[in-house]
C-alpha positions in Angstrom: 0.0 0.0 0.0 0.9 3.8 -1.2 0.7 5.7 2.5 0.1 9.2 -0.4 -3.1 9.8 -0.5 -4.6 11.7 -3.7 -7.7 13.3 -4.0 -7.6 12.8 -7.7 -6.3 10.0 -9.4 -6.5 9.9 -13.5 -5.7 6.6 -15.1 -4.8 7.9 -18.6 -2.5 11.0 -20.4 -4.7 12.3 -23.5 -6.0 15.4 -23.5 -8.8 14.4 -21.6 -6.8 13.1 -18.7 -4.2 16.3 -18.5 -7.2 18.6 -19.0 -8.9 17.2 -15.8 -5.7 16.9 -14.2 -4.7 20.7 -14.6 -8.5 21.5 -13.8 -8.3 19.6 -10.4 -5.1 20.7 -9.2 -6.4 24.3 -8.7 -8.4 22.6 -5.9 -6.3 19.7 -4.5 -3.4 17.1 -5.2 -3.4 15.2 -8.3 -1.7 11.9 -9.6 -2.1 10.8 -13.5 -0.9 7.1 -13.8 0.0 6.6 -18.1 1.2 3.3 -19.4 3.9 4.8 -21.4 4.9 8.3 -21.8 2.3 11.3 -21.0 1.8 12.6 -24.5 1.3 8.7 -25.5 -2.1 8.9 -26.7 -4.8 8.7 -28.8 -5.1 12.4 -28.5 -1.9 13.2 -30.1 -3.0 11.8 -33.5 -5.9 13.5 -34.2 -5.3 15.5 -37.2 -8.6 17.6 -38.4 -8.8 19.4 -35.4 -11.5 20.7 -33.0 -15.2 21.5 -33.9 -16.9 24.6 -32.1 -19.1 27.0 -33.4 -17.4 30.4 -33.4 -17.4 31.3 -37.0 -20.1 34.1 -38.4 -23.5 32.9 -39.3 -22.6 29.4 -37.0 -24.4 28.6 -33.9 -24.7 26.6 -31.0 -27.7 25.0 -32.5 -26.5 24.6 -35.7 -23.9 22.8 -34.7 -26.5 20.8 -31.8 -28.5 19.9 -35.0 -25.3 18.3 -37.2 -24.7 16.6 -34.1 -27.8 15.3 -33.4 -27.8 14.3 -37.4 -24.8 12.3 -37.5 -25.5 10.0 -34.4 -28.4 8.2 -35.8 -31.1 9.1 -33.6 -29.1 7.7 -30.4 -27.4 11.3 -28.8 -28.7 12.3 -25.5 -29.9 15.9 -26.5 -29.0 17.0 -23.3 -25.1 15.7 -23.3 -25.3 17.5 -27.3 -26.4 20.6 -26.3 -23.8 20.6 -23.0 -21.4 19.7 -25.8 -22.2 22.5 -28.3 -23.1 25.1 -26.0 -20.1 24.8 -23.8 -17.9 24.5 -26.9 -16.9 28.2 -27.8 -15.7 28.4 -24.0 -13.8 25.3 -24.0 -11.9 26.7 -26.9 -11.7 30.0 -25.3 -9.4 28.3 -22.5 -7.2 26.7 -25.1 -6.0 29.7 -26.1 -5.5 31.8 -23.2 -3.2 28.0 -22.2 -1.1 29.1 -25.5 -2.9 26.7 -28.0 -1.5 28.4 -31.3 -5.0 27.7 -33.5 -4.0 28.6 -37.1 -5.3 31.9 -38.3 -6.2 33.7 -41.6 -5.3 37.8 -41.5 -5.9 37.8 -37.8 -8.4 35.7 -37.5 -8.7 31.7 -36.5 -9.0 29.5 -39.6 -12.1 27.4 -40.1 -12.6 24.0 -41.7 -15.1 21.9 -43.0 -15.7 18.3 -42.7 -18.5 15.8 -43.5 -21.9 16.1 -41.9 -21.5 19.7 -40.8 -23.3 22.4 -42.2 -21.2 25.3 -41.7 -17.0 25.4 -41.4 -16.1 25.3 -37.6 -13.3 23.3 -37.4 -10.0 25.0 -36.1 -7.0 23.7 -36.9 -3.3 24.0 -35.2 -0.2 23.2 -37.8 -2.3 22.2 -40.3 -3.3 19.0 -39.5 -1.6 18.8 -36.3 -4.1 19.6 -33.8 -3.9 17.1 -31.4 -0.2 17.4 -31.1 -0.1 20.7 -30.5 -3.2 20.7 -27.9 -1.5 17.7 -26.0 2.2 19.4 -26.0 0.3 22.8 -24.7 -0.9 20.3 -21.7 1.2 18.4 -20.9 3.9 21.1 -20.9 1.8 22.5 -17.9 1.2 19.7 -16.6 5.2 19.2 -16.3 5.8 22.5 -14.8 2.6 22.2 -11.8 3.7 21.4 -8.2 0.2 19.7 -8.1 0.1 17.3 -10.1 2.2 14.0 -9.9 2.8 11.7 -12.7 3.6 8.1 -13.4 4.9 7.2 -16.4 5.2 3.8 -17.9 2.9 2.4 -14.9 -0.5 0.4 -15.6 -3.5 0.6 -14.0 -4.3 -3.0 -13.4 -7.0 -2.4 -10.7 -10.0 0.5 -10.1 -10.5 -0.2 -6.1 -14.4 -0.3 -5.2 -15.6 -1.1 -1.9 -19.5 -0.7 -1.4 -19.9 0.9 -3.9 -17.4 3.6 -3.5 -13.8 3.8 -4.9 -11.1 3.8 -3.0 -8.2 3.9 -4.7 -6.3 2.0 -7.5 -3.8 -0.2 -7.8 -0.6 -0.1 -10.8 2.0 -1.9 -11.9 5.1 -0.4 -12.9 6.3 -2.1 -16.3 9.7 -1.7 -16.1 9.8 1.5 -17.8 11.4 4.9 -16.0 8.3 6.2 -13.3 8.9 9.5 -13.1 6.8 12.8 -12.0 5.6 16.2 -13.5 8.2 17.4 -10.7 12.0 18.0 -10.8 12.8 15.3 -8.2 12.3 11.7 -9.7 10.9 8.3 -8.0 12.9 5.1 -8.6 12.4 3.3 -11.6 9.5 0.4 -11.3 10.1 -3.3 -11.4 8.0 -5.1 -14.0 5.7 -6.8 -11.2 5.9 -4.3 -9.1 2.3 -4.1 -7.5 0.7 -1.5 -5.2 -2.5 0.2 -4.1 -2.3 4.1 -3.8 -5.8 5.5 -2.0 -7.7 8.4 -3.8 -10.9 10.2 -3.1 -11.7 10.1 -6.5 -10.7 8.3 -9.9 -11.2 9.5 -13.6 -10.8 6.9 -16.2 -9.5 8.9 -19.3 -7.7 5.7 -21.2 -9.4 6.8 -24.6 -10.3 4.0 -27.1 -9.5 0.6 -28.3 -8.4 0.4 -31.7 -5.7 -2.0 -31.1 -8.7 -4.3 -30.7 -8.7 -4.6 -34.4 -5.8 -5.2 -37.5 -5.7 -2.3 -38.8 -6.7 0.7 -36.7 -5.3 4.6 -36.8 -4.5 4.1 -32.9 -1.3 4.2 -31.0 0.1 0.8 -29.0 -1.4 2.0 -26.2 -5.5 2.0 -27.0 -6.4 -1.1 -26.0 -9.8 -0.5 -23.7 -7.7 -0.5 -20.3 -9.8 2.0 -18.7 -12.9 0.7 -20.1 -12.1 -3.2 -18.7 -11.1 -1.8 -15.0 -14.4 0.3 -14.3 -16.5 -2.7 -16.1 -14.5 -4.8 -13.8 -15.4 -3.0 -10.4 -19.4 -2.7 -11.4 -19.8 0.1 -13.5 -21.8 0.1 -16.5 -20.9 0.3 -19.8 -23.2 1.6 -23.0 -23.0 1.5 -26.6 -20.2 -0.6 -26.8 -21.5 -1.7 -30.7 -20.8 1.5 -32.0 -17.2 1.1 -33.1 -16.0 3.9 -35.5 -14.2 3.4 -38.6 -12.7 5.9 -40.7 -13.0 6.2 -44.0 -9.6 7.2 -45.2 -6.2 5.3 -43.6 -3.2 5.1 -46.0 -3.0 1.6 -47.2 0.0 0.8 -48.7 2.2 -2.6 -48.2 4.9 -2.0 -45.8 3.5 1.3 -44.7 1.2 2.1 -40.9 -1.7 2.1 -41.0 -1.8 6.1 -40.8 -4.7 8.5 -40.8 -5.7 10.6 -43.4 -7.7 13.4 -42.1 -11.9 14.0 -43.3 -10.0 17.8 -43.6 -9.2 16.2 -46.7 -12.3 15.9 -48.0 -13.3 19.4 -46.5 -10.5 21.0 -48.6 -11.9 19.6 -51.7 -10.2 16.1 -51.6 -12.3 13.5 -53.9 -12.4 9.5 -52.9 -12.0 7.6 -56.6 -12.4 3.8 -57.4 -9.3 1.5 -58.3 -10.7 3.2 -61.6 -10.2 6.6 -61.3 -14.0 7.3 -61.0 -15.8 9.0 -58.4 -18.1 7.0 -56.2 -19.5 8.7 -53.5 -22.7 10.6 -55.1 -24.0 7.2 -55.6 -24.5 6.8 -52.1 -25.1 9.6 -50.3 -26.0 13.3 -51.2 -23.3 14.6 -49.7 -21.1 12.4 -51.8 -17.2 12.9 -50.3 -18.7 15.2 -47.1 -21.2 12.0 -46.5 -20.9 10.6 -42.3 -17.8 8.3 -41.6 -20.5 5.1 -41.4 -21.5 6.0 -45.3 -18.2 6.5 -46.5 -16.3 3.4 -44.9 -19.3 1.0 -46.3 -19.0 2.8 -49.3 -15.3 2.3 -50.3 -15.7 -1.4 -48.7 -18.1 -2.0 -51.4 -16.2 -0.8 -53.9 -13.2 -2.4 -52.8 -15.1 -5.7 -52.7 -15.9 -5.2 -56.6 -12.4 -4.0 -57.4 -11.2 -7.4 -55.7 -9.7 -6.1 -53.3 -7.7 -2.8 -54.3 -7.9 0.2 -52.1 -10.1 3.1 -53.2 -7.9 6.6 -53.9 -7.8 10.1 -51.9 -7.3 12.7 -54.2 -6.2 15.5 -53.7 -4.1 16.7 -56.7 -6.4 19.0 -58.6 -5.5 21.6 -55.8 -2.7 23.9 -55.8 0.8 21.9 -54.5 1.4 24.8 -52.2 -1.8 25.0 -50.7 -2.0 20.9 -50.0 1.4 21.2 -48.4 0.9 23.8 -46.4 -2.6 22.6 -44.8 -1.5 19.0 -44.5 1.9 18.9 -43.9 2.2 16.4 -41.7 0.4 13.9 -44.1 2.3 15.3 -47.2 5.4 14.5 -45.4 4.2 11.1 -44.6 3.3 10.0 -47.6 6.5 11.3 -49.2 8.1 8.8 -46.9 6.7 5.9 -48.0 7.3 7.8 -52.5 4.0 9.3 -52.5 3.9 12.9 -53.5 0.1 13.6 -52.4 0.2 17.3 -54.6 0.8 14.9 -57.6 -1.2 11.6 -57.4 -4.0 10.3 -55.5 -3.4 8.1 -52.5 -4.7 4.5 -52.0 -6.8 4.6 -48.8 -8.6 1.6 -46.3 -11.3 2.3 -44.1 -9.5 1.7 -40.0 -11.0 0.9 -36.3 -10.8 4.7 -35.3 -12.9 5.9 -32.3 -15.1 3.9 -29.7 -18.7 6.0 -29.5 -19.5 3.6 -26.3 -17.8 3.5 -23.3 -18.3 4.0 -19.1 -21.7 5.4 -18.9 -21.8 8.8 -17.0 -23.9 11.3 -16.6 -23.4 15.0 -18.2 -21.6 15.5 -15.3 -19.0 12.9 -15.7 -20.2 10.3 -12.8 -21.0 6.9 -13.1 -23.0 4.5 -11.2 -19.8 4.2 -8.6 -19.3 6.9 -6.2 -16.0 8.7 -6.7 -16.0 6.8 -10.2 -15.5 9.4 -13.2 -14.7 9.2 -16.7 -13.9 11.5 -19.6 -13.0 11.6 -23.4 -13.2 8.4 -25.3 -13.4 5.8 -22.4 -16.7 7.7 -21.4 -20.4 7.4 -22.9 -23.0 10.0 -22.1 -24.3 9.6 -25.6 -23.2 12.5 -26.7 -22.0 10.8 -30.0 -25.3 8.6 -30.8 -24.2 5.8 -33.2 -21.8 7.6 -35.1 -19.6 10.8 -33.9 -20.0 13.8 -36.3 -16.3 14.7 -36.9 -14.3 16.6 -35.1 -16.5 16.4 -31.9 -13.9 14.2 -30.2 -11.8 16.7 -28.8 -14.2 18.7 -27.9 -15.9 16.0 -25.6 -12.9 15.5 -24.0 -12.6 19.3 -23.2 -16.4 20.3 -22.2 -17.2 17.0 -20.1 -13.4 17.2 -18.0 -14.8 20.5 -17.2 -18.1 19.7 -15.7 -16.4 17.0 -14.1 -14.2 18.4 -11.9 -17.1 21.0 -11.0 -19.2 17.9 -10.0 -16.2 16.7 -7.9 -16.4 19.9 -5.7 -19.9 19.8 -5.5 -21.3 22.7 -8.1 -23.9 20.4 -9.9 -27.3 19.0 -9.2 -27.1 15.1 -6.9 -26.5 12.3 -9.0 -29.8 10.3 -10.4 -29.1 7.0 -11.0 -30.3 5.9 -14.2 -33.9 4.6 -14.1 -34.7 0.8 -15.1 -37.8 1.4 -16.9 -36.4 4.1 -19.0 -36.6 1.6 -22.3 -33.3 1.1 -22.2 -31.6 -2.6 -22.4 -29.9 -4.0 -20.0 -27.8 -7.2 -20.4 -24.5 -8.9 -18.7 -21.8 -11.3 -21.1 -23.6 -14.5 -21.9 -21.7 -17.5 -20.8 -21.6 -18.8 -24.3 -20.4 -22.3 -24.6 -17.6 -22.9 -27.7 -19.1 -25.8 -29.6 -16.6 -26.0 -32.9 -13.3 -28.0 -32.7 -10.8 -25.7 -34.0 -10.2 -22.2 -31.5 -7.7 -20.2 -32.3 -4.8 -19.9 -30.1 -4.9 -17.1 -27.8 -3.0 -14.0 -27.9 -3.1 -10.5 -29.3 -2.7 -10.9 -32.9 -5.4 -13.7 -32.9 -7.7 -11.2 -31.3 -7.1 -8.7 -33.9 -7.8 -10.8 -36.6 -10.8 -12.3 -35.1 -12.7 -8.5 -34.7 -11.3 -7.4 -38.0 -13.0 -10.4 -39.8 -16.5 -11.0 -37.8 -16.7 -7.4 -36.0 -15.8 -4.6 -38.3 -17.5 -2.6 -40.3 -20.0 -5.5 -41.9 -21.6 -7.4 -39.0 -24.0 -10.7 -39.0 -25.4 -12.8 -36.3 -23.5 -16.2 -37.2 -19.9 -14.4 -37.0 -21.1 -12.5 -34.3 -21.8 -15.5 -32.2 -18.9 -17.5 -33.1 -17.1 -14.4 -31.9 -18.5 -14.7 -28.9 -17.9 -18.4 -27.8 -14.8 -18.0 -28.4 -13.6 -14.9 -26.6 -15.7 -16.4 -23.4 -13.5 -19.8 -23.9 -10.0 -17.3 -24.3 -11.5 -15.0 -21.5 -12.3 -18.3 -19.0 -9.1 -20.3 -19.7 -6.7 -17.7 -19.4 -4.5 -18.0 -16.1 -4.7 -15.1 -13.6 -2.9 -12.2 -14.8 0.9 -11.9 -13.7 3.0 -8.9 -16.2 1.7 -5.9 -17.5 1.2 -7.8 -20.4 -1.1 -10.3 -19.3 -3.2 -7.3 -17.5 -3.3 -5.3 -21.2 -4.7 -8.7 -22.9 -7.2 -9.2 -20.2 -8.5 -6.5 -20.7 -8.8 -6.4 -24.4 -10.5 -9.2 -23.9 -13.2 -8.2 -21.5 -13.8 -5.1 -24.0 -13.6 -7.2 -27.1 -16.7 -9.2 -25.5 -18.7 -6.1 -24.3 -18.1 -5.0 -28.1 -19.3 -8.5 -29.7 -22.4 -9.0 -26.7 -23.6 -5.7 -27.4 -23.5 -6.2 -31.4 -25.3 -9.1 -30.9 -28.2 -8.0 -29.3 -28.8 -5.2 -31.6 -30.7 -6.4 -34.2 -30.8 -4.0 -36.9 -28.3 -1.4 -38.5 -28.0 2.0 -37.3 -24.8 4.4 -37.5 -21.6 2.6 -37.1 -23.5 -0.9 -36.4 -23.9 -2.4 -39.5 -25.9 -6.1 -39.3 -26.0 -7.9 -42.8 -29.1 -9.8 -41.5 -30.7 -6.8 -40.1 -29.6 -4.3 -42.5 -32.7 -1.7 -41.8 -32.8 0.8 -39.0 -35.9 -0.2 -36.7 -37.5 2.3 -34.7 -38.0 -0.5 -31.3 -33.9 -0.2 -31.1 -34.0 3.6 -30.6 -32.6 2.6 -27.6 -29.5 2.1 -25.6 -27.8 -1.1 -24.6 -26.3 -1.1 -21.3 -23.7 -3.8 -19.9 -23.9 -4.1 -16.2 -20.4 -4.6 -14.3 
């Protein structure tokens, strides 16, 4: 046991987590515990940028309404308009921190990406935003006498005792652990297991990607945060809403490495192996369609071109202007011979963003008291079944906010969420494996198995294949020893609240795609709620 007692602790270094962090330290001590560096996130690699409605002729509830579009008829319209009306403020904060937003003669720069009506997207280094917003952080982060942090140390453990957190325990890795301050703690063991008290936890992990083969997500998304507060009873919602994005660079030999919807904003059109245009045959909003349209759309024309990516061009623009607003993807794609100013680029759709998560309220508190979350680990449906673009950042921003104002007391006492509100409630099936041949167990196997029977084109026979044999991987697996062993665990647990929750939901709608139930039905306007 950790005699230092926090009265914060944040599992997790994204903007979410060192927003909170900085937030809470103005009104007591703070530790964030990050599995590898702090500015190892999912945060980092968000290249569009920030949606907010601060241009002329936007609004508050315009942007509510694109919002509100985009997620399928599932968004709590109270967590949107929380969302959009707290937005301008959010980014007002940014840039008093020293966020350096690109500008246009004086004024900040707006983009426009698919689904929204107006440009309202500001941008930092082009297509650099999330860099520049987590390096603005976690630079103050670093320099506060508040705030503690542990680097290369897992979370293996959210501590709950009737109902309550108490603490957590973590696992250094081997790694350096070392704080925001200038002295330094000694280096942790891998094994090395202890309990440190705290009056409250935030999980603030972000997503899961590395639940799938190819994904635009770090190493380090793999659902921790998710797993540990399913783990120690809270609930989890919407877990069959997984995101993929339309445009990844797919190339042999080369990552699997996010090309922004900015792209499409700019002008950028999505071509078959071809050369022809594609995407006016399936939505009116052709290249500016939502992610869920575009990603089925270039699967399906994939699928007829037997397998050949679909193209992102870009070309037909001026080489200085392409450079200049995508820089960092211009110099990527050079890397790998690809001059993007010249010749289209051959693009996959890629496991991006988890709309479901740790259900909280608009405030940020789950069903646990002292139990928070934020950003992408969190679900107060403010997302629906498919996250208009560019909202993620903002979530993170507006709902870390309220958050730590709940914390001190400054919002309304928490309602637990009532059992006859039509939602459904289910727990993991116990789902016996009847087949011969399982897969071995292990990571890659995982990512294969979700890629194949829980991506973007979903039925009911994969699905419950899926299912038996996580359970029989999940229930055979020996308790949990390394960091390791904790990380697959809990890829696990979140790869079977992912496939349970697809399973039930018997129809199609946003990012949940069933072949066998391929219209949206108006009885599963509803939400689908995993019980810890």
């Amino acid at each position: 046991m950790d005699t230092t007692r926090y009265d914060y602790i944040i599992i997790g270094s994204g903007i979410a987590g060192l927003n909170t962090a900085l937030l809470a330290a103005e009104h007591g001590s703070v530790l964030v515990v990050t599995k590898g560096r702090i500015d190892d996130c999912n945060s980092r690699y968000a290249q569009g940028g920030i949606a907010a409605a601060i241009g002329p002729g936007d609004s508050a509830t315009l942007h509510e309404r694109d919002t509100l579009d985009a997620g399928a008829g599932l968004c709590d319209p109270e967590a949107v308009g929380v969302l959009t009306g707290q937005g301008p403020d959010s980014i007002a904060g940014l840039i008093q921190w020293g966020v350096p937003f690109d500008t246009i003669h004086g004024q900040i720069a707006l983009g426009r990406e698919g689904a929204h009506s107006m440009p309202r997207i500001l941008h930092a280094g082009g297509d650099a935003t999330g860099m520049h917003i987590e390096d603005t952080l976690a630079n103050r982060v670093r320099a506060s006498e508040q705030i503690t942090v542990l680097e290369y140390t897992h979370a293996i453990r959210v501590c709950a005792e009737e109902g309550a957190v108490s603490g957590v325990e973590v696992m250094g890795d081997g790694g350096e652990i070392a704080t925001a301050h200038a002295h330094r703690h000694d280096s942790g063991r891998n094994g090395d297991r202890r309990v440190i008290p705290g009056s409250v936890v935030v999980v603030s992990t972000g997503g899961a990607g590395q639940l799938y083969r190819y994904t635009t997500n770090p190493e380090v998304a793999t659902g921790d945060g998710v797993a540990l507060a399913y783990l120690a009873g809270a609930d989890v919602m919407d877990m069959e809403f997984y995101q993929f994005h339309p445009t990844a660079l797919c190339l042999e030999d080369a990552p699997t490495f996010l090309l922004s919807e900015a792209m499409r904003g700019e002008g950028a059109i999505l071509r078959n192996a071809g050369g022809e245009p594609f995407m006016s045959g399936y939505h009116p909003m052709a290249d500016l369609a939502p992610r869920d349209v575009v990603s089925r759309a270039i699967a399906a024309e994939m699928e007829r071109a037997g397998g050949r990516p679909a193209m992102l061009d870009i070309s037909h623009l001026p080489p200085a202007t392409v450079s200049s607003r995508f820089p960092t993807i211009y110099a990527e794609c050079r890397r790998y011979g690809l001059d993007i100013t010249r010749e289209p680029i051959p693009v996959a759709p890629a496991a991006h963003y988890m709309m479901g998560g740790v259900r909280i309220d608009t405030w940020g508190r789950t069903n646990i008291a002292g139990l928070y979350a934020c950003g992408e680990a969190a679900c107060a449906a403010v997302h629906g079944a498919n996250r208009l673009a560019s909202n993620s950042l903002l979530d993170t921003l507006v709902f870390s906010r309220r958050l730590v104002e709940a914390t001190l007391g400054n919002a309304p006492e928490y309602e637990a969420p009532d059992d006859e509100d039509g939602n459904l409630r289910v727990g993991l099936s116990n789902r016996a494996m009847v087949c011969a041949t399982v897969p071995e167990r292990g990571k890659e196997n995982l990512q294969d198995l979700m890629w194949r029977n829980v991506g973007i084109a979903r039925n009911g026979t994969r699905l419950l294949l899926s299912a038996r044999i996580l359970n029989l991987w999940q229930r055979t697996m020996p308790l949990p020893e390394t960091a390791a062993d904790f990380e697959l665990r809990n890829m696990l647990v979140v790869a079977r609240l992912i496939v349970e929750a697809a399973l039930q939901r018997r129809e199609s709608r946003g990012a949940h795609y069933r072949e066998d139930f391929a219209e949206t039905s108006e009885e599963w306007r509803r939400h689908i709620v995993l019980r810890g």
